[in-house]
Each structure stands twice: as C-alpha cells, then as structure tokens.
C-alpha positions as a Markdown table, in Angstrom:
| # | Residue | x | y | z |
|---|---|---|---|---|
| 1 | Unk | 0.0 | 0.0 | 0.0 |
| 2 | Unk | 1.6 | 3.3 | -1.0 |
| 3 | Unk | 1.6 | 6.5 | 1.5 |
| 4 | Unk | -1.1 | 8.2 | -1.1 |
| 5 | Unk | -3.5 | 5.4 | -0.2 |
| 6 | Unk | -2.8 | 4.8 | 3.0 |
| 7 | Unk | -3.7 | 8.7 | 3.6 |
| 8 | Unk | -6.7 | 8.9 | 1.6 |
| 9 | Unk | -7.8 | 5.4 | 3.6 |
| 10 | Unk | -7.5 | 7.5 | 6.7 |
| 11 | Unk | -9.0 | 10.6 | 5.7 |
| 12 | Unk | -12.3 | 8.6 | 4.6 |
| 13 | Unk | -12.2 | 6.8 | 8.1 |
| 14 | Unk | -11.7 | 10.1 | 9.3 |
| 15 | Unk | -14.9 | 11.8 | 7.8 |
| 16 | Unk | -16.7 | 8.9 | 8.6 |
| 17 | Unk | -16.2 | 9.9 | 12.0 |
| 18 | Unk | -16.3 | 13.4 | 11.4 |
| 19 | Unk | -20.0 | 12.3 | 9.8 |
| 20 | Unk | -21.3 | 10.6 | 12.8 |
| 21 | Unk | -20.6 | 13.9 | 15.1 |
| 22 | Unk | -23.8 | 15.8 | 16.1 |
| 23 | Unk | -24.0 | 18.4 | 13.3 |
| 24 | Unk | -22.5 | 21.5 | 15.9 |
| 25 | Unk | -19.3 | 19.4 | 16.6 |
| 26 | Unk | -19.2 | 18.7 | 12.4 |
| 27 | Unk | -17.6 | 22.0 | 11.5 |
| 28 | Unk | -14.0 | 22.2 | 12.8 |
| 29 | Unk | -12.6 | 19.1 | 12.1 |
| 30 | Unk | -14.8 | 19.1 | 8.3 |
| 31 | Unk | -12.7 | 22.1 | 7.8 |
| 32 | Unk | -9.7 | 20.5 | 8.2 |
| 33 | Unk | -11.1 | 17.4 | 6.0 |
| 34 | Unk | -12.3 | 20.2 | 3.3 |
| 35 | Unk | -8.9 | 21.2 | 3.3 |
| 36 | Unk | -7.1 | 18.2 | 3.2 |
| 37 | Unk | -8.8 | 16.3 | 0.5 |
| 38 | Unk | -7.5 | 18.1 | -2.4 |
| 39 | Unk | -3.6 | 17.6 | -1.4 |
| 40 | Unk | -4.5 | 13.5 | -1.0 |
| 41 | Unk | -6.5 | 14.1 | -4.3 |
| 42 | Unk | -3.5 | 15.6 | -6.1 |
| 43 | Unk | -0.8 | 13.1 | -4.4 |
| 44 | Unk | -3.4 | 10.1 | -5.1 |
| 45 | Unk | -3.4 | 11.5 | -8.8 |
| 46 | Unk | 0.4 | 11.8 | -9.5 |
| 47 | Unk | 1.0 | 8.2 | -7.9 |
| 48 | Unk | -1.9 | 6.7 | -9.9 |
| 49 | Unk | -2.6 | 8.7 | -12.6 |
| 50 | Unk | -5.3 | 10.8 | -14.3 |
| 51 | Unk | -8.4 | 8.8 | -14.2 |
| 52 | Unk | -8.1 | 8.2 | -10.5 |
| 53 | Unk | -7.7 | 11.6 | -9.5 |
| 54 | Unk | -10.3 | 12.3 | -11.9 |
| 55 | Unk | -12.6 | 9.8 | -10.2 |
| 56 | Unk | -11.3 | 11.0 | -6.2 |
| 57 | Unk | -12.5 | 14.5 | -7.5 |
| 58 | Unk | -15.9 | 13.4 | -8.2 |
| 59 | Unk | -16.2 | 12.0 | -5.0 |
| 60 | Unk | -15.0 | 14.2 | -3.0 |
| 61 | Unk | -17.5 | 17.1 | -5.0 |
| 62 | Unk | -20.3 | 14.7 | -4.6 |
| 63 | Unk | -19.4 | 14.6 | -0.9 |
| 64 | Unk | -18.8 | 17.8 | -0.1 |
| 65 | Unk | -21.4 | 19.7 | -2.2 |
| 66 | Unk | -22.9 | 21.8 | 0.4 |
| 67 | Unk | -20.1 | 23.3 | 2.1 |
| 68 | Unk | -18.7 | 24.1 | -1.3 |
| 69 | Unk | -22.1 | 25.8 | -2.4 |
| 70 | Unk | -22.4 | 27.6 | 0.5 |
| 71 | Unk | -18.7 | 29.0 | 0.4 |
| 72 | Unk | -18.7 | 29.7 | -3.5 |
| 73 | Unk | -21.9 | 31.6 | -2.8 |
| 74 | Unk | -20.0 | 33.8 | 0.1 |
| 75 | Unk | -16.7 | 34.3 | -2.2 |
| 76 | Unk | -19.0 | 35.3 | -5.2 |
| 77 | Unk | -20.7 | 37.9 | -2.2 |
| 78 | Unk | -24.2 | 36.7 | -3.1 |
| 79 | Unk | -26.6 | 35.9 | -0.3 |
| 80 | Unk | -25.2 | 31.9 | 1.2 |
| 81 | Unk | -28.0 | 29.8 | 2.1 |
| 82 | Unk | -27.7 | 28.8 | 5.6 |
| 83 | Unk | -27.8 | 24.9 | 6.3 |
| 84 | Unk | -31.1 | 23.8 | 8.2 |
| 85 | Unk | -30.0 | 24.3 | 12.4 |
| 86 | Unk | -29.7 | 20.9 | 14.5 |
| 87 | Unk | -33.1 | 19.7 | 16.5 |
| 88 | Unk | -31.6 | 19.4 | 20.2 |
C-alpha cells in the first residue's frame, strides 16, 4: 500500500467519523477534512494517474457539495443559504 492510499484510507475513516458527530461538533474538524482532501487528491493523482484523481474528485465534489455551495456563494458575495440548524 503506497503513502497516497494509505492517507486517503485515513482521511475517509476520518470523515466517517467526522459524519457521525452531532452536526454543531461537524464543522472544525470538516474544515480540516475540506482542506485536506485536495492535497491527498493531487498526491493520489500523481501516484496513480489521471483517471483516478479524476474519479477521487468526483467524490469528493459529490461529498462535499454543500459546504462548497455555500462557500462559493460567500466568495461570489451573493446571499449563502444557511444549512437547516440541529433539533436538540
């Protein structure tokens, strides 16, 4: 197993953990995830090629679509919709 797999294995157990977090405890260690997931996604890419990174990208779009919505709509300065709030 290379180091680019080995860290992309972690980072999904990782969110997977991150995903089972009340939604209030979700945001500072998903930013760290948000962040990290393109560096694994490049280093997975240049050890295995085009199509994987390709196909890591998707994923990781499909996964974090919200978040990137919501930010693209605050960079952009147009008016973010807010995620629904947590029932207690």
């Amino acid at each position: 197993m290379t180091a680019s797999t080995l860290a992309a294995v972690l980072w999904v157990f990782a969110a997977t953990g991150v995903a089972l977090l009340p939604m209030r405890r979700q945001f500072p260690p998903g930013v760290v995830l948000l962040i990290a997931a393109p560096v694994i996604i490049f280093w997975l890419g240049m050890d295995f090629g085009l199509i994987i990174g390709a196909a890591a990208s998707a994923a990781f779009i499909s996964m974090f679509r919200n978040p990137i919505r919501f930010y693209w709509r605050k960079w952009r300065r147009l008016e973010p919709v807010q995620p629904p709030k947590d029932h207690p």
